[in-house]
N, C-alpha and C positions, 0 to 999 in steps of 0.2 A: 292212311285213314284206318281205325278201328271199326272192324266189321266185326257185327253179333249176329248169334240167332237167339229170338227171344219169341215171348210167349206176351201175348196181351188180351185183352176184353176188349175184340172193335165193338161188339156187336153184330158181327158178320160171319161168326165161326171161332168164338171164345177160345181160346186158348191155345189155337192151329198156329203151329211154329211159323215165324218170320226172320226174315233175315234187313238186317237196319245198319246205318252207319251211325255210330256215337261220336257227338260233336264236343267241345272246350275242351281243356287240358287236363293234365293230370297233377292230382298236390305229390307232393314229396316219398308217401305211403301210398301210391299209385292208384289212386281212389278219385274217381270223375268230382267233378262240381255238384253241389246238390241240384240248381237248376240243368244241369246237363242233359238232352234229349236224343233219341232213337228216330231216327229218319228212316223209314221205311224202303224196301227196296222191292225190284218187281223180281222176286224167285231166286235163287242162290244165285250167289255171284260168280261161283266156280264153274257154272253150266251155263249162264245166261251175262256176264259180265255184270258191270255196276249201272242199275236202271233207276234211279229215285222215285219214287212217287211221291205224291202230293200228300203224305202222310206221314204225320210224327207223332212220338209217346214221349212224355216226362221219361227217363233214364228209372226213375223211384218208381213210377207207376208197371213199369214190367217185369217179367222174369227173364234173367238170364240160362239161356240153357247152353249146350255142348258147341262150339261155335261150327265147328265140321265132328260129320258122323261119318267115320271112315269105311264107305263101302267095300275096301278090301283088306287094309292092314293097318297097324302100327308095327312102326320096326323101333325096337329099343337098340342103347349102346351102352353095355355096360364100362365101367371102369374106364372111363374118359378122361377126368382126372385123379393125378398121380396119386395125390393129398388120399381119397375115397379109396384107389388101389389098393394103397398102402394099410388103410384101417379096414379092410376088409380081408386082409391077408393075402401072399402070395405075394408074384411079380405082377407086375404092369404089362398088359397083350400087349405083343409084338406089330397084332394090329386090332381094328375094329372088335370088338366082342360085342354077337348080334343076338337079339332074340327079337321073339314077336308076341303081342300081346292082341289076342282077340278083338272085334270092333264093340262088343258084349259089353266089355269091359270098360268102357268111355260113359263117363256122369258131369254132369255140365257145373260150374259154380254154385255155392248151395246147397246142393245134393249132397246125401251122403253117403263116406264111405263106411261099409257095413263089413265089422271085423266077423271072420266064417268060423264057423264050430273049431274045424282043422287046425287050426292055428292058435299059438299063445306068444306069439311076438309078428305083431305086426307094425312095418317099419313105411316114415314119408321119405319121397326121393325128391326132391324139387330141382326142375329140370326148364330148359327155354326146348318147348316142340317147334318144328318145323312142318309148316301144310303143304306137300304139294299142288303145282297148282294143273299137271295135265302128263299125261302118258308120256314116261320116257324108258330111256333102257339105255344103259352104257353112258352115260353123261360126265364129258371131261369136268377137271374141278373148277374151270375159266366160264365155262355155258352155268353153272350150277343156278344162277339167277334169272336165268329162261326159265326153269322151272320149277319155282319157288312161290309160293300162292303167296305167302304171309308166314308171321309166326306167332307163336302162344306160348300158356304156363300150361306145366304139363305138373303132376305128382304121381311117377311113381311109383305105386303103394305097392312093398312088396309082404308075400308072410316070408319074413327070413329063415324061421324055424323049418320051413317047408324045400325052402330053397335050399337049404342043408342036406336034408336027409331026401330029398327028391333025384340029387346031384344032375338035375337037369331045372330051366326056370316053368317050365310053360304053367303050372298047377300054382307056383308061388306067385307070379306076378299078372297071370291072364284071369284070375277070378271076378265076378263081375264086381262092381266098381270099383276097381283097381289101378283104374287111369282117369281120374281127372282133370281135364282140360278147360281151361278160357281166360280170361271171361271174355276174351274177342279174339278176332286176328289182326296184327298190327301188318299192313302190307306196304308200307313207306320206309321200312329198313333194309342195309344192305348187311348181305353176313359180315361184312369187316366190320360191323359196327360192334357185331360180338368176338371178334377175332381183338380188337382193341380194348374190349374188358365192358361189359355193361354187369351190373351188380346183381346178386342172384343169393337173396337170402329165404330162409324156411323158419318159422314162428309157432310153437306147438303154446295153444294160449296165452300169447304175446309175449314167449321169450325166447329169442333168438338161438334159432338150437343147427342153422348152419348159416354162412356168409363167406361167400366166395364169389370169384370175378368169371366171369367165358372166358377172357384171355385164358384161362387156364386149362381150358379143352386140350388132351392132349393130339385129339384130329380135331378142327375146326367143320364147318358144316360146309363149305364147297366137299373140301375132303373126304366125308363121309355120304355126302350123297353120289359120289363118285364111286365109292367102294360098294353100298348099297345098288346102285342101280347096276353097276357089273355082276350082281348074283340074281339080282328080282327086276321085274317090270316093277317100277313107280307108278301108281293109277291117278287122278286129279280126289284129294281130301286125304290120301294116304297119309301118315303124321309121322314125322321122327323123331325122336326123344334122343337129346343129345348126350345125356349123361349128366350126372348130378355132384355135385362139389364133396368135401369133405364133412361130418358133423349128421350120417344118418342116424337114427335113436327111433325110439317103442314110441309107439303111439297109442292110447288106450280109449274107451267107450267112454264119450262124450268127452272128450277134445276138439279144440277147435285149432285147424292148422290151416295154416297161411304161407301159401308160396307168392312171394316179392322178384319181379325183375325189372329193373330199372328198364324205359322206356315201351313195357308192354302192359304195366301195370301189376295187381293180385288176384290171384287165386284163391278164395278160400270154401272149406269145406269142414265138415264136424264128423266123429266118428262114433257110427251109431252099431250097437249089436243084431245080425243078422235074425 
């Protein structure tokens, strides 16, 4: 099922985040039905499991926000695939390359990302995130699906210029909206389904500017949550950003970019000057 948190006019407290299950299918461009609607749920589902209520919104009639607001991390991975390695220079890590990106830094579908003074190249990363879904530590790569909330589209947006000359990521890729995430979490898949190839394209004003498979992780996500949970406690909303395919490029002020991944849906967001 596709869990959102969204934003609506009950009447009761206009505009106070909720959390809903999105019902019908997705078209081809990972885009709901227009009748498609938001069933309401009773409190996050990550702390209270899936409670329905007797309440639903038109899918058109609300705002999608950030589907999880990670109270303690995102952990990124860099250079996952080989192809990105490659055009980024150097060798390919030996193993995981990790950083962390502030929870500051998380902007829901819609929102935008707002390029910072500091920078004169700012780059999209389109990524499949991983939510967890409860406190672990040490997690073989066999258990990894005990503790998997769901998953999402992740972008992200790094300043590369920054990431250069910083020779360290935290300043280029933790700035606030840096990490855009949603527009839901899909929790009916199993990582083999990206270990098999699900499609994962990026769109900077509707022209395909990367298109690549998961199969091509060069760790897939039991494995990296394995590698992950052996250095840090996993908390319940943490997010992992698995790595981004080949084809990242500039993005500039009022752009509109679109992260696609076949069976979780689009992402998209515009980029606006800070």
């Amino acid at each position: 099922m596709r869990i959102a948190r969204f934003s609506a006019n009950r009447g009761d407290g206009a505009g106070e985040p909720a959390y809903g299950i999105v019902t019908g299918d997705l078209d081809q461009y990972g885009q709901p039905a227009d009748d498609a609607v938001i069933v309401e749920l009773a409190g996050d589902p990550l702390y209270v499991g899936i409670k329905l209520l007797e309440r639903e919104h038109r899918l058109a009639d609300v705002k999608l926000l950030a589907p999880v607001l990670p109270r303690s991390k995102v952990v990124g991975v860099g250079k996952n695939y080989a192809r990105h390695a490659a055009e980024m220079g150097g060798d390919q890590p030996t193993e995981p390359l990790l950083f962390l990106k502030p929870n500051t830094s998380v902007i829901g579908p819609g929102d935008a990302i707002l390029y910072p003074r500091q920078s004169e190249h700012l780059s999209y990363e389109g990524e499949v995130a991983v939510v967890i879904g409860r406190i672990c530590r040490d997690v073989p790569p066999e258990l990894a699906t005990d503790v998997i909330f769901g998953y999402t589209i992740a972008n992200d947006v790094t300043a590369r210029d920054l990431q250069k000359s910083d020779n360290q990521w935290a300043r280029a890729k933790g700035m606030d909206t840096f990490c855009p995430l949603g527009p839901w979490i899909e929790n009916d898949l199993d990582p083999q389904a990206f270990a098999d190839g699900r499609r994962l394209q990026t769109f900077v004003n509707g022209d395909v500017v990367q298109d690549g498979t998961t199969a091509d992780m060069t760790w897939q996500i039991p494995d990296l949550i394995a590698y992950i949970s052996a250095a840090m406690t996993l908390l319940p909303g943490d997010v992992i950003l698995t790595g981004t395919p080949e084809g990242v490029g500039a993005m500039d002020v009022g752009d509109e970019v679109e992260v696609f991944v076949e069976g979780l849906g689009a992402l998209t967001n515009t980029v606006a000057r800070r």
